[in-house]
C-alpha positions as CSV (number, residue, x, y, z in Angstrom):
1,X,12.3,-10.4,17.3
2,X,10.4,-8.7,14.8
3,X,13.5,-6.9,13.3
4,X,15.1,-10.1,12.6
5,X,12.1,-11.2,10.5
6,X,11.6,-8.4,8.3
7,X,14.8,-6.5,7.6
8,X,13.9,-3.6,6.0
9,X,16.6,-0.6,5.8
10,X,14.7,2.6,5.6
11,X,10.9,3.4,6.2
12,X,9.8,0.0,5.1
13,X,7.3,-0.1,8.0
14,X,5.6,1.9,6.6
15,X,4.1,-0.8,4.2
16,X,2.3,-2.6,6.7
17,X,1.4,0.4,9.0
18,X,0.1,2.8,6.5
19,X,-3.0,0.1,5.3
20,X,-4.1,-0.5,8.7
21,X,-3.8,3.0,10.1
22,X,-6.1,3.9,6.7
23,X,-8.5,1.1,7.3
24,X,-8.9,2.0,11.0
25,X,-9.6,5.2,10.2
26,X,-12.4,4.7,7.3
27,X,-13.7,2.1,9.9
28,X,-14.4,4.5,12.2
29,X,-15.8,7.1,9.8
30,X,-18.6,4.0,8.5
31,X,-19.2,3.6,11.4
32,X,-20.0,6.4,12.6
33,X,-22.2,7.1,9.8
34,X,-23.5,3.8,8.8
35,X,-21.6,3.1,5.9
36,X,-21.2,-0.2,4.6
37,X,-17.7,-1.6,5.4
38,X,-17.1,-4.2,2.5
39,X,-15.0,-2.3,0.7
40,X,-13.1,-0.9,3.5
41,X,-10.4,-3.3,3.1
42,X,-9.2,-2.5,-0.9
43,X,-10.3,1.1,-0.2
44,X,-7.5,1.4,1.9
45,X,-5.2,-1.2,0.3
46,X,-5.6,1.3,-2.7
47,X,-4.6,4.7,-0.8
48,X,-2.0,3.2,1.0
49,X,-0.6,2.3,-2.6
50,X,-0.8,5.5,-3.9
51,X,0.4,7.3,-0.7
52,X,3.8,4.8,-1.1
53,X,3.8,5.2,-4.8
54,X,4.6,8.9,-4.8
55,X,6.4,8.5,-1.5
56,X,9.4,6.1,-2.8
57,X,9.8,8.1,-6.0
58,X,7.5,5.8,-8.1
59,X,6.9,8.2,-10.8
60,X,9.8,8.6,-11.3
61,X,10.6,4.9,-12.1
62,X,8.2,5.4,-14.7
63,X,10.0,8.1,-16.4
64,X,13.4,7.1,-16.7
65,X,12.7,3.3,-16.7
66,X,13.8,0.8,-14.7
67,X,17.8,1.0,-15.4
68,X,17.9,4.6,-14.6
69,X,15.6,4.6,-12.1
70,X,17.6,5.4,-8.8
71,X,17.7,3.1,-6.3
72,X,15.9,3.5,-3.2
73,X,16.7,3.2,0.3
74,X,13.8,2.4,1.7
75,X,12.8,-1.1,1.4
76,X,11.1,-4.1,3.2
77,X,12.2,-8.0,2.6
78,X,14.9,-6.2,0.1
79,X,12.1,-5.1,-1.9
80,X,12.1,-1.6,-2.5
81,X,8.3,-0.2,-1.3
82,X,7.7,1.5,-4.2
83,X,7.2,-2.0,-5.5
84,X,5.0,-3.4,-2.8
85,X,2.8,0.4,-3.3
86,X,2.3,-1.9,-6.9
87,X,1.5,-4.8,-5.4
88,X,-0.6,-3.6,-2.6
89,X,-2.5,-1.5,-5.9
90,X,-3.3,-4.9,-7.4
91,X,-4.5,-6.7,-4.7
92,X,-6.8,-3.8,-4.1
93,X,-8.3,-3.3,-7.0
94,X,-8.7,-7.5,-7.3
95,X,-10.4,-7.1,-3.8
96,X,-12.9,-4.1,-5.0
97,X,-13.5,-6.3,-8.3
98,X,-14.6,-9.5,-6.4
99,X,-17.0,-7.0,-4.4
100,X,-18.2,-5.6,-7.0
101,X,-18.9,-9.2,-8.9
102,X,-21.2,-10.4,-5.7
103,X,-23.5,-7.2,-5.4
């Protein structure tokens, strides 16, 4: 049922997956070693962005622009996931920001 709520052609799982595999991890790591886990959650909205950036041929968008850019295959609601890699960026670093505002 899944597949006929997010059409995606591609590896545009990988948007959703990649965050929460990265935040499972680093919450296992804090606590293991008694970390604080507030910022667990933009931590790993941050990596996952980069890891996607650089994935779906991000820089590259940045170099030629966005006309010459070439179009990607991989995407997830028709967006291409080098987009949601600069959305998932933003909402990270708003997340980390808010943190950093309360302590």
């Amino acid at each position: 049922m899944l597949a006929h709520l997010i059409p995606h052609k591609g590896k545009g799982a990988i948007v959703l997956a990649l965050p929460l595999i990265i935040a499972l991890i680093l919450f296992t790591i804090a606590d293991a070693v008694h970390l604080n886990e507030d910022y667990i959650g933009g931590v790993s909205l941050l990596l996952s962005s980069f890891i996607i950036w650089f994935y779906d041929n991000g820089p590259e968008l940045l170099r030629e622009g966005l006309a010459k850019a070439q179009k990607s295959r991989h995407t997830l609601f028709w967006i291409e996931i080098k987009y949601w890699a600069l959305i998932s960026g933003v909402i990270g670093c708003i997340w980390l920001a808010s943190l950093a505002g309360h302590h």
